[in-house]
C-alpha distance (Angstrom), angle and dihedral (degrees) to the residues before:
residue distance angle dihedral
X1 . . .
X2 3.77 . .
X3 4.21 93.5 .
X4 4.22 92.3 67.7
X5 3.58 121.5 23.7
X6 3.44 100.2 -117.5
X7 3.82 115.0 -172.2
X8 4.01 115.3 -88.0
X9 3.86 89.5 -129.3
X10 3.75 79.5 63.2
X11 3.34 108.0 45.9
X12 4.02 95.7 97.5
X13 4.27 92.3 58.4
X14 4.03 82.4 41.3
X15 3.48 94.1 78.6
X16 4.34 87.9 48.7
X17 3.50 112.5 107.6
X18 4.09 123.7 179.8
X19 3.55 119.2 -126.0
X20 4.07 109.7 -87.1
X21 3.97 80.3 -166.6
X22 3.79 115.4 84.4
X23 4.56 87.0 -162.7
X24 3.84 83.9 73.6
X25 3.18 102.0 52.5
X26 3.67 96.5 89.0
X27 3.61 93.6 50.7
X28 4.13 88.5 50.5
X29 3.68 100.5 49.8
X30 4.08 92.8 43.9
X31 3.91 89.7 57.6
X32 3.99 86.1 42.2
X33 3.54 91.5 50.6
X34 3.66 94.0 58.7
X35 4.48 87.4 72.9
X36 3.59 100.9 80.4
X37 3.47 132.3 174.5
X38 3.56 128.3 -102.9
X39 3.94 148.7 -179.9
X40 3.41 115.1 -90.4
X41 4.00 138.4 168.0
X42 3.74 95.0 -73.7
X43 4.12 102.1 36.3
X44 3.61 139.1 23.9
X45 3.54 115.2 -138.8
X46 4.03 116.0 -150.4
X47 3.98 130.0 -175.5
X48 3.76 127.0 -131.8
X49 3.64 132.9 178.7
X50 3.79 106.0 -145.0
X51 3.95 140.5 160.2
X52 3.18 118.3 -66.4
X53 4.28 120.5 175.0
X54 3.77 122.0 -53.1
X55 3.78 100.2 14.1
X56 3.50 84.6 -51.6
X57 4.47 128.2 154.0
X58 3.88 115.1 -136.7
X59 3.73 122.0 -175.3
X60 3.67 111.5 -122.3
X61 3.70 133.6 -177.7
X62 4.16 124.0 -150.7
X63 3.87 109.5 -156.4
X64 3.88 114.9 -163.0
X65 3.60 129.7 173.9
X66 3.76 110.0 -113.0
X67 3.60 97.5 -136.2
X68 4.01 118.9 44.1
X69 3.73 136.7 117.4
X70 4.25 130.8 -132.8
X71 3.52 117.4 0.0
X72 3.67 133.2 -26.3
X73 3.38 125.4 -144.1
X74 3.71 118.1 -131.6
X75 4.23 138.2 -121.5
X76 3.22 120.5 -170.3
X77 3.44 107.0 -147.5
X78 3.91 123.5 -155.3
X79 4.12 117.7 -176.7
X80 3.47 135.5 -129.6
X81 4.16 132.5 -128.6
X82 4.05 99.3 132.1
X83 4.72 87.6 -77.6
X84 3.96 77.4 -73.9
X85 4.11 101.8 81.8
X86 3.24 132.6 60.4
X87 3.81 129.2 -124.3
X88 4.29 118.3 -69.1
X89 3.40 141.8 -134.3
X90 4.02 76.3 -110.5
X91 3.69 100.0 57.0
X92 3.59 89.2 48.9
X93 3.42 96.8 56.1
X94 3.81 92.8 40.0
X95 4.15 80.4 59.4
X96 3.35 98.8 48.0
X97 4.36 88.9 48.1
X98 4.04 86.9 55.6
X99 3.77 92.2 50.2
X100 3.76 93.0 46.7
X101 4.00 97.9 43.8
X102 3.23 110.0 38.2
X103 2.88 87.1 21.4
X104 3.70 117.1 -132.1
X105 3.79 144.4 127.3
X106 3.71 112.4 -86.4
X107 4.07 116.8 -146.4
X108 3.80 105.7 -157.7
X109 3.73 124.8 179.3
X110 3.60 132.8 -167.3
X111 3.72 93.3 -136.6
X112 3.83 113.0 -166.0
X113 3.80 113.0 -98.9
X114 4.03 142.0 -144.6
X115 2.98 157.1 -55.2
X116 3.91 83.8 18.9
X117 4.21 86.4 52.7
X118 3.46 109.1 19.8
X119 3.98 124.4 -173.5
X120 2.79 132.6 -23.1
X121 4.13 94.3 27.9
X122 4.10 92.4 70.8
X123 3.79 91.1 51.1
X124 3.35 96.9 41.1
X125 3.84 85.2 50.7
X126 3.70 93.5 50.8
X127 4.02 88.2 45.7
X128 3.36 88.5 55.1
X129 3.53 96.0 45.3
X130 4.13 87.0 53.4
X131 4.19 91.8 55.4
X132 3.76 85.5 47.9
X133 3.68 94.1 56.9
X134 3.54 94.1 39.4
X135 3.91 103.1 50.7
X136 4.36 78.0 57.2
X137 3.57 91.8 46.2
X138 3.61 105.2 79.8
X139 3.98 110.3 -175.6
X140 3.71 93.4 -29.8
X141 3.68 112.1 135.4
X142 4.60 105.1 -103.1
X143 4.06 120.7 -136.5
X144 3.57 121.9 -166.4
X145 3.92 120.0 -152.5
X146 3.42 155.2 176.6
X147 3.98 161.7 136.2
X148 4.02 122.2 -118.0
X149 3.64 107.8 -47.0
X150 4.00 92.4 5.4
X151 4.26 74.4 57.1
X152 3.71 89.8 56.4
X153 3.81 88.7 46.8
X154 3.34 97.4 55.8
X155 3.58 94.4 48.1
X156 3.95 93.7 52.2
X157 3.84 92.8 43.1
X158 4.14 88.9 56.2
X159 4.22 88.8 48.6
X160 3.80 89.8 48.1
X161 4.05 93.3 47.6
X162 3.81 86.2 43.0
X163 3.96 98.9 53.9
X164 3.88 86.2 32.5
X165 3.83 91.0 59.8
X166 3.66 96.1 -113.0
X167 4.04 115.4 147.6
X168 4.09 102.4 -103.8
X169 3.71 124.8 -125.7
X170 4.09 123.2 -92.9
X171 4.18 91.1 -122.5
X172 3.79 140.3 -0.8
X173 3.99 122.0 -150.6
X174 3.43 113.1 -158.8
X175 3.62 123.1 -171.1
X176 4.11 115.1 -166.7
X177 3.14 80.4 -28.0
X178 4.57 111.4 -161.1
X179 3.77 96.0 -125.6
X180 3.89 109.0 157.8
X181 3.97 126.6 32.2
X182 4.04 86.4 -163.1
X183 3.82 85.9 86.3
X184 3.77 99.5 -162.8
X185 3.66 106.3 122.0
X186 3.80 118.0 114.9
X187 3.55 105.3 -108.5
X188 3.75 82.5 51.9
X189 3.92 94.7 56.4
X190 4.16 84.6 37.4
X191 3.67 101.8 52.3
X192 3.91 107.1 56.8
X193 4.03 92.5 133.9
X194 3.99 109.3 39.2
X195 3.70 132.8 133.0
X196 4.09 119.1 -82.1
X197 3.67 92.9 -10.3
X198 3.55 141.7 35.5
X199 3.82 146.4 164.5
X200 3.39 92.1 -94.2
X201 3.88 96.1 56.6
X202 4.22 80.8 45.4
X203 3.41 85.8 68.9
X204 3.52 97.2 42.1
X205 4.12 94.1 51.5
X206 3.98 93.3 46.1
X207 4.30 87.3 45.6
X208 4.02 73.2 56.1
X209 3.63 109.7 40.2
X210 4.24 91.3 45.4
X211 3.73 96.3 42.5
X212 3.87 85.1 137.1
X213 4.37 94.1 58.7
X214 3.73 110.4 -107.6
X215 3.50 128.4 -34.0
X216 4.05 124.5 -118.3
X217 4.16 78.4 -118.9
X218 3.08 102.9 49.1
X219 4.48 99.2 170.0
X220 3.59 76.2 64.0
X221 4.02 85.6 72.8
X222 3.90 93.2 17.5
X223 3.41 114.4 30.8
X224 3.92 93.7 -177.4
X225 4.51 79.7 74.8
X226 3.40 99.3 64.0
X227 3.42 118.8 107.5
X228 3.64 103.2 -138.3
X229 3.45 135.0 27.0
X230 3.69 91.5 -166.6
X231 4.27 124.6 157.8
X232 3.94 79.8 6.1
X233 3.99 106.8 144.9
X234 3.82 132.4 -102.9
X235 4.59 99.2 -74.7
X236 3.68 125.1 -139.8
X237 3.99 101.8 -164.1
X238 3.80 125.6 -172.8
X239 3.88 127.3 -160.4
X240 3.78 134.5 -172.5
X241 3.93 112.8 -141.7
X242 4.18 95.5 -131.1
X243 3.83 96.4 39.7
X244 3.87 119.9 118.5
X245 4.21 82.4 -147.2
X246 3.94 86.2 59.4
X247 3.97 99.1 96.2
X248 4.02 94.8 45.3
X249 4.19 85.9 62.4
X250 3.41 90.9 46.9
X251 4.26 96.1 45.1
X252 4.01 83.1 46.7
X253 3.60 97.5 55.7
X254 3.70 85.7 41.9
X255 3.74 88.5 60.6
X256 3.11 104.2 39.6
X257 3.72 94.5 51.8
X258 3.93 85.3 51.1
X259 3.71 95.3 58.7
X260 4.22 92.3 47.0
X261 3.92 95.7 -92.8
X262 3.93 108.6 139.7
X263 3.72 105.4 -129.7
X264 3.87 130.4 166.6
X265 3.90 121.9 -164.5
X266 3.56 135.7 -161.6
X267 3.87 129.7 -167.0
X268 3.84 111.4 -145.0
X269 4.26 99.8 -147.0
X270 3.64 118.6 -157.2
X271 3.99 86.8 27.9
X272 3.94 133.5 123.7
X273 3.76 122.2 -154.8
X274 4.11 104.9 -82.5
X275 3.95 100.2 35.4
X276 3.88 90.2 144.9
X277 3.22 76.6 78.9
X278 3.78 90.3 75.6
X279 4.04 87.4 64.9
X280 4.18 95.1 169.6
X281 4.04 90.7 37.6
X282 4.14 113.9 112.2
X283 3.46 90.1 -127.5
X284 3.57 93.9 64.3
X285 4.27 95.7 48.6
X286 3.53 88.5 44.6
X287 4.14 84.4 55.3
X288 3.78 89.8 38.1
X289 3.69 97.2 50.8
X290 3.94 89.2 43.9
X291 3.98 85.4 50.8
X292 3.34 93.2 54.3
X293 3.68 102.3 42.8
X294 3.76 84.3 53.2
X295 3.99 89.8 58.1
X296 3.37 95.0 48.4
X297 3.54 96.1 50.5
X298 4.05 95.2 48.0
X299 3.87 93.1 44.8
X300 4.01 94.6 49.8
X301 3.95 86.5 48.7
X302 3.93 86.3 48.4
X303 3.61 89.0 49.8
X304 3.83 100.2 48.0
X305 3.89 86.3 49.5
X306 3.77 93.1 51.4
Protein backbone atom coordinates (compact mmCIF):
# COMPACT_ATOMS: atom_id res chain seq x y z
CA UNK A 1 0.00 0.00 0.00
CA UNK A 2 1.96 2.84 -1.51
CA UNK A 3 0.30 5.71 1.08
CA UNK A 4 2.24 4.05 4.43
CA UNK A 5 5.23 2.10 4.08
CA UNK A 6 4.13 -0.92 5.31
CA UNK A 7 6.84 -3.57 5.76
CA UNK A 8 7.58 -5.84 2.53
CA UNK A 9 7.22 -9.00 4.72
CA UNK A 10 3.76 -7.59 4.99
CA UNK A 11 2.76 -6.71 1.93
CA UNK A 12 0.65 -10.06 1.22
CA UNK A 13 -1.84 -9.43 4.63
CA UNK A 14 -1.72 -5.61 3.34
CA UNK A 15 -4.07 -6.12 0.82
CA UNK A 16 -6.58 -8.06 3.77
CA UNK A 17 -9.35 -6.11 4.68
CA UNK A 18 -12.17 -7.29 7.40
CA UNK A 19 -15.59 -7.27 6.46
CA UNK A 20 -17.18 -3.59 7.17
CA UNK A 21 -20.52 -5.67 6.58
CA UNK A 22 -21.85 -7.49 9.63
CA UNK A 23 -24.35 -9.98 6.74
CA UNK A 24 -20.99 -11.64 5.91
CA UNK A 25 -19.92 -12.47 8.79
CA UNK A 26 -21.51 -15.78 8.88
CA UNK A 27 -20.21 -16.74 5.65
CA UNK A 28 -16.46 -15.58 6.93
CA UNK A 29 -16.28 -17.34 10.15
CA UNK A 30 -17.82 -20.78 8.59
CA UNK A 31 -14.91 -20.88 5.98
CA UNK A 32 -12.53 -19.82 9.01
CA UNK A 33 -13.81 -22.42 11.05
CA UNK A 34 -12.84 -25.07 8.73
CA UNK A 35 -8.60 -24.36 10.00
CA UNK A 36 -8.50 -26.18 13.10
CA UNK A 37 -5.92 -26.90 15.30
CA UNK A 38 -4.15 -29.96 15.71
CA UNK A 39 -1.34 -32.00 17.57
CA UNK A 40 1.75 -31.86 16.13
CA UNK A 41 5.51 -32.83 17.04
CA UNK A 42 6.01 -30.01 19.43
CA UNK A 43 2.30 -29.72 21.22
CA UNK A 44 -0.58 -31.80 21.85
CA UNK A 45 -3.71 -30.21 21.38
CA UNK A 46 -6.75 -31.55 23.67
CA UNK A 47 -10.60 -30.55 23.66
CA UNK A 48 -12.72 -29.66 26.64
CA UNK A 49 -16.20 -28.66 26.99
CA UNK A 50 -16.28 -26.16 29.84
CA UNK A 51 -18.56 -23.28 31.32
CA UNK A 52 -18.95 -20.64 29.59
CA UNK A 53 -21.64 -17.57 30.90
CA UNK A 54 -25.23 -18.30 31.78
CA UNK A 55 -25.11 -22.07 32.02
CA UNK A 56 -23.62 -21.90 28.86
CA UNK A 57 -20.83 -24.83 26.95
CA UNK A 58 -17.80 -23.25 25.11
CA UNK A 59 -15.37 -25.31 23.17
CA UNK A 60 -11.94 -24.87 24.41
CA UNK A 61 -8.66 -26.21 23.35
CA UNK A 62 -5.46 -26.85 25.94
CA UNK A 63 -2.15 -26.80 23.94
CA UNK A 64 0.89 -28.35 25.79
CA UNK A 65 4.22 -28.98 24.59
CA UNK A 66 4.84 -32.69 24.41
CA UNK A 67 8.14 -32.68 25.84
CA UNK A 68 8.84 -30.44 29.09
CA UNK A 69 9.85 -31.03 32.63
CA UNK A 70 8.26 -29.52 36.27
CA UNK A 71 5.52 -27.32 36.04
CA UNK A 72 4.34 -25.02 33.43
CA UNK A 73 2.89 -22.01 33.97
CA UNK A 74 -0.25 -21.22 32.16
CA UNK A 75 -1.69 -18.30 29.46
CA UNK A 76 -4.82 -18.16 28.72
CA UNK A 77 -5.04 -17.07 25.46
CA UNK A 78 -8.17 -15.25 23.99
CA UNK A 79 -8.12 -14.29 19.99
CA UNK A 80 -8.73 -11.43 18.13
CA UNK A 81 -11.17 -10.69 14.84
CA UNK A 82 -12.99 -7.31 16.13
CA UNK A 83 -15.72 -10.04 18.83
CA UNK A 84 -17.17 -10.69 15.20
CA UNK A 85 -14.55 -13.48 13.73
CA UNK A 86 -13.74 -16.46 14.71
CA UNK A 87 -10.30 -17.87 15.55
CA UNK A 88 -7.50 -18.42 12.36
CA UNK A 89 -5.28 -20.68 11.11
CA UNK A 90 -2.94 -17.73 12.52
CA UNK A 91 -4.07 -17.65 16.04
CA UNK A 92 -3.67 -21.22 16.19
CA UNK A 93 -0.39 -21.30 15.25
CA UNK A 94 0.48 -18.22 17.33
CA UNK A 95 -0.93 -20.71 20.34
CA UNK A 96 0.79 -23.48 19.56
CA UNK A 97 4.40 -21.05 19.26
CA UNK A 98 3.63 -19.84 23.04
CA UNK A 99 3.20 -23.38 24.24
CA UNK A 100 6.32 -24.56 22.51
CA UNK A 101 8.69 -21.50 23.52
CA UNK A 102 8.06 -20.57 26.54
CA UNK A 103 6.93 -23.18 26.96
CA UNK A 104 3.61 -23.34 28.58
CA UNK A 105 0.09 -24.72 28.27
CA UNK A 106 -2.13 -22.51 26.28
CA UNK A 107 -6.05 -22.38 27.37
CA UNK A 108 -7.93 -21.20 24.29
CA UNK A 109 -11.63 -20.73 24.10
CA UNK A 110 -13.89 -20.23 21.35
CA UNK A 111 -15.79 -17.56 23.12
CA UNK A 112 -19.13 -16.74 21.45
CA UNK A 113 -18.97 -13.65 19.24
CA UNK A 114 -21.14 -10.48 18.06
CA UNK A 115 -23.47 -9.02 16.90
CA UNK A 116 -25.36 -12.37 17.58
CA UNK A 117 -23.94 -12.06 21.53
CA UNK A 118 -23.03 -8.78 22.16
CA UNK A 119 -21.22 -7.54 25.48
CA UNK A 120 -21.10 -8.59 28.06
CA UNK A 121 -21.60 -12.50 26.83
CA UNK A 122 -17.86 -12.64 25.15
CA UNK A 123 -16.29 -11.34 28.35
CA UNK A 124 -18.15 -13.15 30.47
CA UNK A 125 -17.14 -16.15 28.30
CA UNK A 126 -13.54 -15.33 28.45
CA UNK A 127 -13.97 -14.74 32.41
CA UNK A 128 -15.24 -17.85 32.63
CA UNK A 129 -12.80 -19.40 30.61
CA UNK A 130 -9.97 -17.70 33.09
CA UNK A 131 -11.72 -19.44 36.49
CA UNK A 132 -11.73 -22.62 34.48
CA UNK A 133 -8.10 -22.57 33.88
CA UNK A 134 -7.32 -21.43 37.14
CA UNK A 135 -9.28 -23.91 39.45
CA UNK A 136 -6.76 -26.61 37.13
CA UNK A 137 -3.88 -24.56 37.64
CA UNK A 138 -2.72 -25.38 40.96
CA UNK A 139 0.34 -23.04 41.97
CA UNK A 140 1.49 -22.66 38.46
CA UNK A 141 2.34 -19.17 37.66
CA UNK A 142 -1.21 -17.60 35.20
CA UNK A 143 -0.59 -15.37 31.87
CA UNK A 144 -3.23 -13.53 30.31
CA UNK A 145 -3.10 -12.77 26.47
CA UNK A 146 -4.28 -11.56 23.50
CA UNK A 147 -4.46 -9.74 19.97
CA UNK A 148 -6.89 -6.60 19.30
CA UNK A 149 -10.17 -7.43 20.63
CA UNK A 150 -8.86 -10.88 22.19
CA UNK A 151 -6.41 -7.85 23.90
CA UNK A 152 -9.44 -6.14 25.17
CA UNK A 153 -10.70 -9.50 26.44
CA UNK A 154 -8.05 -10.26 28.33
CA UNK A 155 -7.92 -7.06 29.93
CA UNK A 156 -11.72 -7.17 31.00
CA UNK A 157 -11.51 -10.84 32.10
CA UNK A 158 -8.43 -9.81 34.66
CA UNK A 159 -10.79 -6.61 36.07
CA UNK A 160 -13.74 -8.97 36.47
CA UNK A 161 -11.54 -11.78 38.37
CA UNK A 162 -9.99 -8.89 40.32
CA UNK A 163 -13.32 -7.21 41.67
CA UNK A 164 -14.79 -10.80 41.77
CA UNK A 165 -12.06 -11.92 44.22
CA UNK A 166 -10.38 -14.21 41.92
CA UNK A 167 -6.38 -14.54 42.40
CA UNK A 168 -4.95 -12.32 39.28
CA UNK A 169 -2.53 -13.55 36.75
CA UNK A 170 1.52 -13.07 37.09
CA UNK A 171 1.67 -11.04 33.44
CA UNK A 172 -0.61 -9.92 30.63
CA UNK A 173 0.69 -9.55 26.87
CA UNK A 174 -1.28 -7.48 24.97
CA UNK A 175 -0.88 -7.13 21.39
CA UNK A 176 -2.87 -3.94 19.72
CA UNK A 177 -4.74 -4.50 22.19
CA UNK A 178 -8.86 -2.62 21.62
CA UNK A 179 -8.85 -0.66 24.84
CA UNK A 180 -11.36 2.30 24.53
CA UNK A 181 -14.73 2.33 22.44
CA UNK A 182 -14.60 6.35 22.77
CA UNK A 183 -12.40 6.26 19.65
CA UNK A 184 -10.88 9.70 19.86
CA UNK A 185 -7.25 9.22 19.98
CA UNK A 186 -5.18 10.51 17.06
CA UNK A 187 -4.10 7.61 15.32
CA UNK A 188 -7.76 6.79 15.41
CA UNK A 189 -8.88 10.11 13.64
CA UNK A 190 -5.43 9.61 11.38
CA UNK A 191 -5.82 6.16 10.17
CA UNK A 192 -9.23 5.99 8.26
CA UNK A 193 -7.60 3.99 5.16
CA UNK A 194 -4.97 1.34 6.54
CA UNK A 195 -4.38 -2.24 5.80
CA UNK A 196 -6.69 -5.07 7.64
CA UNK A 197 -8.15 -2.62 9.96
CA UNK A 198 -9.23 0.76 10.13
CA UNK A 199 -11.24 3.36 12.07
CA UNK A 200 -14.00 2.84 10.17
CA UNK A 201 -14.26 -0.97 10.86
CA UNK A 202 -13.57 0.39 14.80
CA UNK A 203 -16.69 1.76 14.61
CA UNK A 204 -18.27 -0.95 13.02
CA UNK A 205 -16.92 -3.72 15.75
CA UNK A 206 -17.89 -1.45 18.87
CA UNK A 207 -21.65 -0.72 16.93
CA UNK A 208 -21.27 -4.71 17.28
CA UNK A 209 -19.84 -5.52 20.51
CA UNK A 210 -22.46 -2.80 22.46
CA UNK A 211 -25.51 -3.70 20.52
CA UNK A 212 -27.32 -3.56 23.94
CA UNK A 213 -26.24 0.62 24.69
CA UNK A 214 -23.64 0.84 27.35
CA UNK A 215 -23.23 -1.21 30.16
CA UNK A 216 -23.45 0.09 33.98
CA UNK A 217 -19.54 -1.34 33.81
CA UNK A 218 -18.45 -0.04 31.24
CA UNK A 219 -14.12 -1.09 31.69
CA UNK A 220 -15.76 -4.28 31.36
CA UNK A 221 -16.23 -3.28 27.49
CA UNK A 222 -13.50 -0.50 27.66
CA UNK A 223 -10.99 -1.12 29.88
CA UNK A 224 -9.20 2.29 29.20
CA UNK A 225 -12.69 3.70 31.67
CA UNK A 226 -11.96 2.13 34.60
CA UNK A 227 -10.84 3.99 37.23
CA UNK A 228 -8.17 1.94 38.63
CA UNK A 229 -6.01 -0.44 37.37
CA UNK A 230 -5.05 -1.50 40.77
CA UNK A 231 -3.39 -5.31 41.73
CA UNK A 232 -3.47 -5.56 37.81
CA UNK A 233 -0.25 -7.66 36.72
CA UNK A 234 3.11 -6.62 35.23
CA UNK A 235 1.77 -5.71 30.94
CA UNK A 236 3.66 -6.58 27.90
CA UNK A 237 1.89 -4.30 25.15
CA UNK A 238 2.54 -4.42 21.41
CA UNK A 239 1.74 -1.68 18.79
CA UNK A 240 1.88 -1.49 15.02
CA UNK A 241 3.13 1.99 13.71
CA UNK A 242 0.04 2.52 10.95
CA UNK A 243 -2.75 1.12 13.16
CA UNK A 244 -5.72 3.39 14.18
CA UNK A 245 -5.57 1.06 17.68
CA UNK A 246 -1.88 2.38 18.08
CA UNK A 247 -2.56 5.40 20.58
CA UNK A 248 -4.98 3.29 22.99
CA UNK A 249 -1.64 0.86 23.73
CA UNK A 250 0.31 3.61 24.22
CA UNK A 251 -2.45 5.71 26.69
CA UNK A 252 -2.75 2.16 28.53
CA UNK A 253 0.74 1.72 29.28
CA UNK A 254 0.72 5.30 30.18
CA UNK A 255 -1.82 4.52 32.82
CA UNK A 256 -0.87 1.81 34.01
CA UNK A 257 2.60 2.98 34.65
CA UNK A 258 0.89 6.03 36.46
CA UNK A 259 -0.95 3.97 38.94
CA UNK A 260 2.47 1.67 39.84
CA UNK A 261 1.73 -1.16 37.24
CA UNK A 262 5.11 -2.21 35.53
CA UNK A 263 4.44 -2.12 31.87
CA UNK A 264 6.89 -2.21 28.88
CA UNK A 265 5.77 -1.21 25.28
CA UNK A 266 7.02 -1.74 21.99
CA UNK A 267 6.01 -0.04 18.66
CA UNK A 268 6.18 -2.50 15.71
CA UNK A 269 7.35 0.17 12.60
CA UNK A 270 6.63 -0.75 9.15
CA UNK A 271 3.55 -2.83 10.58
CA UNK A 272 -0.32 -2.78 9.87
CA UNK A 273 -2.85 -3.93 12.40
CA UNK A 274 -2.96 -8.03 12.00
CA UNK A 275 0.84 -8.75 11.16
CA UNK A 276 0.65 -12.09 13.14
CA UNK A 277 -0.74 -12.81 10.33
CA UNK A 278 2.66 -12.93 8.66
CA UNK A 279 3.50 -16.09 11.01
CA UNK A 280 7.03 -17.11 9.00
CA UNK A 281 7.92 -13.21 8.48
CA UNK A 282 11.23 -11.94 10.62
CA UNK A 283 9.38 -9.35 11.96
CA UNK A 284 7.14 -11.52 13.70
CA UNK A 285 10.19 -13.95 15.45
CA UNK A 286 11.96 -11.00 16.25
CA UNK A 287 8.45 -9.90 18.17
CA UNK A 288 7.98 -13.47 19.32
CA UNK A 289 11.34 -13.95 20.75
CA UNK A 290 11.09 -10.38 22.41
CA UNK A 291 7.58 -11.64 23.81
CA UNK A 292 8.90 -14.37 25.21
CA UNK A 293 11.98 -13.05 26.75
CA UNK A 294 9.65 -10.57 28.36
CA UNK A 295 7.61 -13.57 30.01
CA UNK A 296 10.34 -15.16 31.19
CA UNK A 297 11.77 -12.34 32.78
CA UNK A 298 8.36 -11.20 34.64
CA UNK A 299 7.52 -14.80 35.76
CA UNK A 300 11.15 -15.52 37.29
CA UNK A 301 10.78 -12.04 39.15
CA UNK A 302 7.22 -13.30 40.25
CA UNK A 303 8.73 -16.39 41.37
CA UNK A 304 11.67 -15.01 43.41
CA UNK A 305 9.06 -12.69 45.14
CA UNK A 306 6.76 -15.56 45.97
Amino acid sequence: MAKYDIDPELAGIAKIKMPDNTALLPLMNRVIGLSKCRSDEAVAVTRHRTPGYGGATLDTLVIEPVRHEGELPCMVLYHGGGFVLKASFAHHSMAKLYASSLPCKVVYTDYRLAPEHPFPVPAEDCYCTYKWALERAGGAQMIVAGDSAGGNLALAASLMARDRGLRMPDAALLIYPVTDRRMETDSMKRYVDTPVFDAKLSKMMWDAYLGRGLPERIEYASPLETASFARFPPAYIEVAEFDALRDEGVILCEKLRAQGIPAEIHEVKGACHGFETAIKSNLLKTCVERRINWLRRTLNHADEEA
